[in-house]
VEXBA-948223 format. One record per residue (C-alpha): chain; residue number from 1; x, y, z. Coordinates in Angstrom, 1 decimal, padded with zeros to 4 digits. Example, Ala and Ser with C-alpha at 12.3 -4.5 7.8 and 13.67 -1.06 7.14 Angstrom:
! residues 2
mimi=A marnu=1 c1=012.3 c2=-004.5 c3=007.8
mimi=A marnu=2 c1=013.7 c2=-001.1 c3=007.1
//
This chain:
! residues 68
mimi=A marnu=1 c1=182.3 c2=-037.6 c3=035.9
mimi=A marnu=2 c1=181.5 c2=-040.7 c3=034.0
mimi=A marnu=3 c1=177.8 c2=-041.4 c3=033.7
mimi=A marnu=4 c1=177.5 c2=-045.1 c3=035.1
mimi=A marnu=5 c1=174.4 c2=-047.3 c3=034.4
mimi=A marnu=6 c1=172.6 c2=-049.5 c3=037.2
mimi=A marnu=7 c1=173.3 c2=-053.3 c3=036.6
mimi=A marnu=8 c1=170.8 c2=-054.4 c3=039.0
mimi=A marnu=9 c1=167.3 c2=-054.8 c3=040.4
mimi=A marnu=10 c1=166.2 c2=-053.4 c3=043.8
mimi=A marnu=11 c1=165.6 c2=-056.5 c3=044.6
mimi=A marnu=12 c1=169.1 c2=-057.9 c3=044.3
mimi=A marnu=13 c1=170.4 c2=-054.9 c3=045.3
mimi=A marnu=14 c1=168.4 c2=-055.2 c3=049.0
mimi=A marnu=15 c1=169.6 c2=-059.0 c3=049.0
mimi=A marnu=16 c1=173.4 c2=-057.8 c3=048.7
mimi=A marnu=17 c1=173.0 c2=-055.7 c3=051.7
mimi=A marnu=18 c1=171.1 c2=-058.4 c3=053.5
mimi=A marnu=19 c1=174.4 c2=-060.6 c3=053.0
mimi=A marnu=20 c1=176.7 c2=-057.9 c3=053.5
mimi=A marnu=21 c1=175.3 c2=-057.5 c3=057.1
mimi=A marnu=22 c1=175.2 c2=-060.7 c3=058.0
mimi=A marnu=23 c1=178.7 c2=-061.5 c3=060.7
mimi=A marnu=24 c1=180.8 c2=-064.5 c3=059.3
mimi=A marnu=25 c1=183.2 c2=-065.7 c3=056.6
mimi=A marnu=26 c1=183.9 c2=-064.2 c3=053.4
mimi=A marnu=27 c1=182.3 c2=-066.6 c3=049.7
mimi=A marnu=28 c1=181.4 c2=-066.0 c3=047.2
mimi=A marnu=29 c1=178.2 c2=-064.6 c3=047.7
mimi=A marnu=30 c1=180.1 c2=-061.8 c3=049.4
mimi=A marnu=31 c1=182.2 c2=-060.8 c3=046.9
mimi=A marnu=32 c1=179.2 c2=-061.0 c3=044.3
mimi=A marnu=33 c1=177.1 c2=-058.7 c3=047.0
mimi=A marnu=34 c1=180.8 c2=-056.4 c3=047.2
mimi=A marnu=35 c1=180.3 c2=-056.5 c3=043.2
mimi=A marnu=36 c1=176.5 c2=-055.5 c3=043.5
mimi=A marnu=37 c1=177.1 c2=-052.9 c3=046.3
mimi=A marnu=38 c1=179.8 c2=-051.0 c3=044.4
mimi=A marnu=39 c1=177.8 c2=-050.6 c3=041.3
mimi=A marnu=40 c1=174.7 c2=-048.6 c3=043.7
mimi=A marnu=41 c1=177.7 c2=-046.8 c3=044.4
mimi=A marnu=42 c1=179.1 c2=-045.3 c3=041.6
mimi=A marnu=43 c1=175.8 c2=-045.2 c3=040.2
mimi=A marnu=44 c1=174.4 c2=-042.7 c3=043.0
mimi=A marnu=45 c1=178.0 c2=-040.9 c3=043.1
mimi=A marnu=46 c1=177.6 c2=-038.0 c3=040.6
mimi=A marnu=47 c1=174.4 c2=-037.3 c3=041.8
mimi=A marnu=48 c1=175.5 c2=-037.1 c3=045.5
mimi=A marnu=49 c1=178.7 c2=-035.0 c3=044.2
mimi=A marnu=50 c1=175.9 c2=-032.7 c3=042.4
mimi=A marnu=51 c1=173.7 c2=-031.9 c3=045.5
mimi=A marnu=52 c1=177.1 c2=-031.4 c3=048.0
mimi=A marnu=53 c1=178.4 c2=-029.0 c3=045.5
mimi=A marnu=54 c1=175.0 c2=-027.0 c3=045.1
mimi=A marnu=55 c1=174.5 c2=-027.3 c3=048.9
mimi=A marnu=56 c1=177.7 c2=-025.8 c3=049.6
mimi=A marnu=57 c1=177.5 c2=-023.1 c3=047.4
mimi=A marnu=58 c1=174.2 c2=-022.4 c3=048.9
mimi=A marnu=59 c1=175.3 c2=-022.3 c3=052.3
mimi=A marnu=60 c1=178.5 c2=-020.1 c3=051.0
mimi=A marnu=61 c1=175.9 c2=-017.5 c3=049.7
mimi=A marnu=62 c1=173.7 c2=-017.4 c3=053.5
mimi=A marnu=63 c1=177.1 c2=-017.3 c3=055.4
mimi=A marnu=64 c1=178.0 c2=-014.1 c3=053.3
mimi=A marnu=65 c1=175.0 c2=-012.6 c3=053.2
mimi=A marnu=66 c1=175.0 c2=-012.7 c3=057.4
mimi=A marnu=67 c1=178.5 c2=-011.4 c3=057.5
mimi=A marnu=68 c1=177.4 c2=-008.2 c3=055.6
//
């Protein structure tokens, strides 16, 4: 998985999401925020995909264990 770097502050990232929630037409501050909010995303992806994997293999281990 490719290793993706943040290209924003928490600051900019929490005013995305504030504009992203808001109910109305689409500008161009939405599609900056939909720029914004997809970086956070693939940023947090290979750590998410990490834990799932380690989680499930955990949980693989338990659910074998009971069945013996």
């Amino acid at each position: 998985m490719k290793v993706v770097e943040l290209k924003y502050s928490k600051s900019k990232i929490d005013k995305a999401g504030e504009i992203l929630k808001k109910v109305g037409f689409k500008t161009a501050d939405t599609d900056d925020a939909l720029d914004i909010l997809s970086n956070w995303r693939a940023f947090h992806a290979m750590p998410l995909d990490i834990f799932a994997k380690v989680l499930k293999n955990r949980v693989k281990k338990i659910s074998q264990k009971k069945i013996s």
